[in-house]
C-alpha positions as CSV (number, residue, x, y, z in Angstrom):
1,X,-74.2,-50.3,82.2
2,X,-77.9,-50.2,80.6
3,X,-78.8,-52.5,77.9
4,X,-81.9,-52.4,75.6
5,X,-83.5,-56.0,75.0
6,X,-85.7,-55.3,71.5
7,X,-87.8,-58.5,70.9
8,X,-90.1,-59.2,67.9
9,X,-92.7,-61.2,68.2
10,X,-93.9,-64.0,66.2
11,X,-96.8,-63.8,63.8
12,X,-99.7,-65.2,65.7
13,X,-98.5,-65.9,69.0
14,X,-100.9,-63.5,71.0
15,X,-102.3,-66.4,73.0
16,X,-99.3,-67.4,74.1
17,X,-98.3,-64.3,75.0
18,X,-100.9,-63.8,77.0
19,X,-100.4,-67.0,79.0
20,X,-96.9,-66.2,79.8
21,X,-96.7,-62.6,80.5
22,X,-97.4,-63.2,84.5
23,X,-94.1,-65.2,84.5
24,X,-92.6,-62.4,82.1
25,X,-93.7,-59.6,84.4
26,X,-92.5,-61.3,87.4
27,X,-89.1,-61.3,86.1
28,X,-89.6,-57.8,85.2
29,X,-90.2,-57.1,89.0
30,X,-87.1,-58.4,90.0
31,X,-85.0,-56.1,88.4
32,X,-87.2,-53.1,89.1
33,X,-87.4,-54.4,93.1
34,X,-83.8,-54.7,92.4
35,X,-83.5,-51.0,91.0
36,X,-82.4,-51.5,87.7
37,X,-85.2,-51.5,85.4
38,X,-85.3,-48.5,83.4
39,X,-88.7,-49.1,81.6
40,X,-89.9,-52.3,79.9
41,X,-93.4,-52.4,77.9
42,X,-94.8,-53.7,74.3
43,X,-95.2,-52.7,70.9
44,X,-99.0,-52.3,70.2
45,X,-99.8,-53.8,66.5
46,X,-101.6,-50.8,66.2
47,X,-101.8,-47.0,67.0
48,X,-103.5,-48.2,70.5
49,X,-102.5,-48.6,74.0
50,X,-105.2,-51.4,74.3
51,X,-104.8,-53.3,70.5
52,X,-107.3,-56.2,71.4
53,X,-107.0,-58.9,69.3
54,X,-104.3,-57.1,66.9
55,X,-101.5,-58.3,69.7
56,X,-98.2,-57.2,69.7
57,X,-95.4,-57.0,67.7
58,X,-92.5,-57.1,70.0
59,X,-91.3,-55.5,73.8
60,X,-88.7,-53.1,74.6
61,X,-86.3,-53.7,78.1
62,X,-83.9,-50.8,79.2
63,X,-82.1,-52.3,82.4
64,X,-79.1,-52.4,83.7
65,X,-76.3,-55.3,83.7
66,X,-72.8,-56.0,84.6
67,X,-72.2,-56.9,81.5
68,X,-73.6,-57.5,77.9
69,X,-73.3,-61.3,78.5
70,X,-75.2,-61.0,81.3
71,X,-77.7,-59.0,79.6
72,X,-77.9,-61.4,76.8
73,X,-78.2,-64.6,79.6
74,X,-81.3,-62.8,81.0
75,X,-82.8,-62.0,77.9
76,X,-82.7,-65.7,76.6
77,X,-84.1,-67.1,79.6
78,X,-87.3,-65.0,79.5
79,X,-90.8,-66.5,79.4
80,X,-92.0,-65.6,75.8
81,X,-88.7,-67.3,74.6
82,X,-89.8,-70.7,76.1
83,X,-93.6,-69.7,74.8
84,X,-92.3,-69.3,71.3
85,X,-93.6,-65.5,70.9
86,X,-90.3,-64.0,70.3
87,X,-88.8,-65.5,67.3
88,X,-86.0,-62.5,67.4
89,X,-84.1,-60.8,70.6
90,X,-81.6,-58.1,70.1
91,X,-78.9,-56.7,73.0
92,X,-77.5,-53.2,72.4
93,X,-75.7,-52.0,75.2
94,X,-77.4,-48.2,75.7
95,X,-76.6,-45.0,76.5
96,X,-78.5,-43.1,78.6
97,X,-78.8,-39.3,77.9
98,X,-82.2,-37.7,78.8
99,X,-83.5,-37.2,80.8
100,X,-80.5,-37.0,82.9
């Protein structure tokens, strides 16, 4: 089944986002190389794809689990978790209906 993985970011954590997005990403590959990554990206601050100094406010995950525990154990073992940039992580499963 999917699962969307909605994290906010902390205020004023850009930095170390930035530091440990190549460890975030690589987990990212794993489930695409895997074939279950649906999309993942961020949430730009501002009405930009390339928002600069205003950061992020939080990253989007649609992938797809055994189960919602399972999506839950991945989701708390992710990089910006251990950085302190997300101070909030939700798990929905998800229902996929377009495109189809």
């Amino acid at each position: 089944m999917l699962y969307a993985i909605m994290a906010s970011d902390a205020p004023g954590t850009l930095d170390a986002r930035m530091a440990a997005r190549p460890d975030h990403l690589a987990r990212l590959h794993q489930l695409q190389d895997a074939g279950r990554l649906v999309l993942a990206g961020p949430h730009p601050a501002i009405d930009s794809n390339d928002p600069g100094s205003a950061g992020f406010t939080g990253s989007l995950v649609v992938a797809e689990f055994d189960s919602l525990e399972q999506a839950r154990e991945w989701a708390d073992q992710d990089p910006y978790i251990a950085a302190g940039v997300y101070d909030q992580v939700l798990v929905k499963p998800f229902k996929r209906v377009l495109p189809a």
